[in-house]
C-alpha positions in Angstrom: 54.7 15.9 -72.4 54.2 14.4 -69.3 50.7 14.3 -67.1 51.1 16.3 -63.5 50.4 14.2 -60.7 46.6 14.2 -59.8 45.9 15.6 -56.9 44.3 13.5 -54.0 41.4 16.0 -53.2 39.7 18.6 -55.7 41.6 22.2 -55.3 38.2 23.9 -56.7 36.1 22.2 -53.9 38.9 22.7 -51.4 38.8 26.3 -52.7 35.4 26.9 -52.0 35.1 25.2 -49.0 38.1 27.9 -47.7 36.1 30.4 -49.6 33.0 30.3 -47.3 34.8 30.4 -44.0 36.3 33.4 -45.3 33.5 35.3 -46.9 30.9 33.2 -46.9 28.9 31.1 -49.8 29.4 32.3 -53.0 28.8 29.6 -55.6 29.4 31.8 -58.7 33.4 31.8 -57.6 33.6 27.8 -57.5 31.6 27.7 -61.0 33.8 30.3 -62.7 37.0 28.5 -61.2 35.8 25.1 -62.9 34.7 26.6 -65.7 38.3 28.4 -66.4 40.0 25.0 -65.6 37.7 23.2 -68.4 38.6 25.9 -70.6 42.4 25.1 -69.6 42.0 21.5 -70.2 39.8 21.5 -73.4 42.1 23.9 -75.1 45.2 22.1 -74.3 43.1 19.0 -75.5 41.9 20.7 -79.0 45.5 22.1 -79.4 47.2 18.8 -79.3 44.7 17.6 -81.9 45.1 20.3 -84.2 49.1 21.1 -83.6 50.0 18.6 -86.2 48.2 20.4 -89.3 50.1 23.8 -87.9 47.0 25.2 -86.7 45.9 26.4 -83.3 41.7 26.2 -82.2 41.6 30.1 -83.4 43.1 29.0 -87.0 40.8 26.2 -86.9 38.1 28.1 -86.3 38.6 30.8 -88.8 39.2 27.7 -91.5 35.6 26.3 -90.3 34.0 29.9 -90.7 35.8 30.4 -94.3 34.7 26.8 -95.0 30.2 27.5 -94.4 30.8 30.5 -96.3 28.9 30.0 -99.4 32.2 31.2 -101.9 34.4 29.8 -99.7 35.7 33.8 -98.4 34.4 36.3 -96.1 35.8 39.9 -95.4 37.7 40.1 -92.8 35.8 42.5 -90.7 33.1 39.8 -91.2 35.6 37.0 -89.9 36.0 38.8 -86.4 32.3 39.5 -86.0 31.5 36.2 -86.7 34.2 34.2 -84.4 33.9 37.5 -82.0 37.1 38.7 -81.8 39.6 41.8 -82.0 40.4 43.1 -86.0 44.0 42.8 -84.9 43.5 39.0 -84.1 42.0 38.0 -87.0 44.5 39.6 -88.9 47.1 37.8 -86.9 45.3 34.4 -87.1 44.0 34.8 -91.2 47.9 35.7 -91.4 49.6 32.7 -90.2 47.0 30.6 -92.4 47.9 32.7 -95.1 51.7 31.7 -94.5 50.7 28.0 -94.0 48.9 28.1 -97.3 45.4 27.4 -96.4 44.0 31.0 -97.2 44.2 33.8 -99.3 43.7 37.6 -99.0 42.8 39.9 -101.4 41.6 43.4 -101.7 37.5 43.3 -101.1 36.0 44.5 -104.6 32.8 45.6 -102.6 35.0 47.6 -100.7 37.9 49.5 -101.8 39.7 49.1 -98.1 38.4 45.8 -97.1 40.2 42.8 -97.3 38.7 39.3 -98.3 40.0 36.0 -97.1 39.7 32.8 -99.2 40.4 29.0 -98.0 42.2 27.2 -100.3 42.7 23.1 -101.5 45.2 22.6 -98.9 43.0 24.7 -96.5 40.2 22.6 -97.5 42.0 19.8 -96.8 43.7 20.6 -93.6 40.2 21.4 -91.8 38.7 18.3 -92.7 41.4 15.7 -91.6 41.4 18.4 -88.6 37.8 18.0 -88.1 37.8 14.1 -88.8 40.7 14.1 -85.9 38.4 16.4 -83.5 35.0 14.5 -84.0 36.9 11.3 -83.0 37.9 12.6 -80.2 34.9 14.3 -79.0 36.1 17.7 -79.4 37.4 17.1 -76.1 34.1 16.3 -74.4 34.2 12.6 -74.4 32.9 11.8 -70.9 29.8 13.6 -71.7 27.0 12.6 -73.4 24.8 14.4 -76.0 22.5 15.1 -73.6 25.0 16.6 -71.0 26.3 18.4 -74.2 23.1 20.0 -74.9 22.7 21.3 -71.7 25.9 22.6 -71.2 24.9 24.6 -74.2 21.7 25.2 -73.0 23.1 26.3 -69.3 26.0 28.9 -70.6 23.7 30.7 -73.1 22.1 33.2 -70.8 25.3 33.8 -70.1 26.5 34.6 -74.1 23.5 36.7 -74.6 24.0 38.9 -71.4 27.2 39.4 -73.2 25.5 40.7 -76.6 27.0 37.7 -78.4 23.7 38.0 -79.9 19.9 39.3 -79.0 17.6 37.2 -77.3 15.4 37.6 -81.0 18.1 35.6 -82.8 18.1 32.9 -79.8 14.8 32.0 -80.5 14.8 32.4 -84.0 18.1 30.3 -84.4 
């Protein structure tokens, strides 16, 4: 795949600059337009990473939850709350890694119409040559440092707990 051709100015800055003679200042558009462009490029970024093992970031993620579970499985139900994400995309995503062979699903015992999801050897495997392959590449973030990285973190979370990812309580207890 080949690289597009850099642009000689920054289209975001250029953006907001147009922006303001238009409208007037407002910063939040220029910083949601970068933001969605990181997201673009860090995606395509982990993707290529994680392409090779047949997985996409969702599957990776789901084989990283299954993997901190303490018996290796988690309900399903449990599987979208935890990665926050529709039932009917976690059953698309635990699918696939079913048909790759990293998990398994079987009825929940606890609960007669649950359905559990369990990472196998090969699962095992897969997410941690993934993760080796990841970590050595920064997860993307390589011209940051930690500290940049940390407050990154530190900068969007307002923003995650305005959106009920989880209560201010748990932010300062975790």
């Amino acid at each position: 795949m080949s690289k597009p051709l850099s642009l000689p100015f920054d289209p975001i800055a250029r953006a907001d600059e147009l922006w303001e003679r238009r409208w007037g200042a407002v910063p939040s558009m220029a910083a949601i337009t970068s933001i969605m462009r990181a997201h673009q490029i860090l995606l395509g970024q982990v993707d290529a990473v994680v392409k090779p093992y047949g997985l996409t970031f969702a599957r990776y993620e789901a084989l990283v939850l299954l993997t901190f579970s303490k018996a290796g499985e988690l309900p399903m139900s449990k599987i979208g709350e935890r990665l926050m994400v529709h039932p009917t995309s976690v059953t698309n995503t635990v699918d696939r890694l079913v048909t790759a062979g990293f998990v398994d699903k079987r009825p929940n015992p606890r609960d007669g119409r649950g359905t559990l999801a369990s990472i196998t050897d090969k699962g095992r495997e897969v997410v941690e040559s993934a993760t080796q392959d990841l970590m050595a590449m920064d997860f993307g973030l390589g011209v940051y440092g930690a500290e940049e990285c940390a407050e990154i973190f530190r900068i969007l979370r307002p923003l995650r707990v305005a959106a009920s990812d989880f209560t201010e309580d748990e932010a300062a207890a975790g």
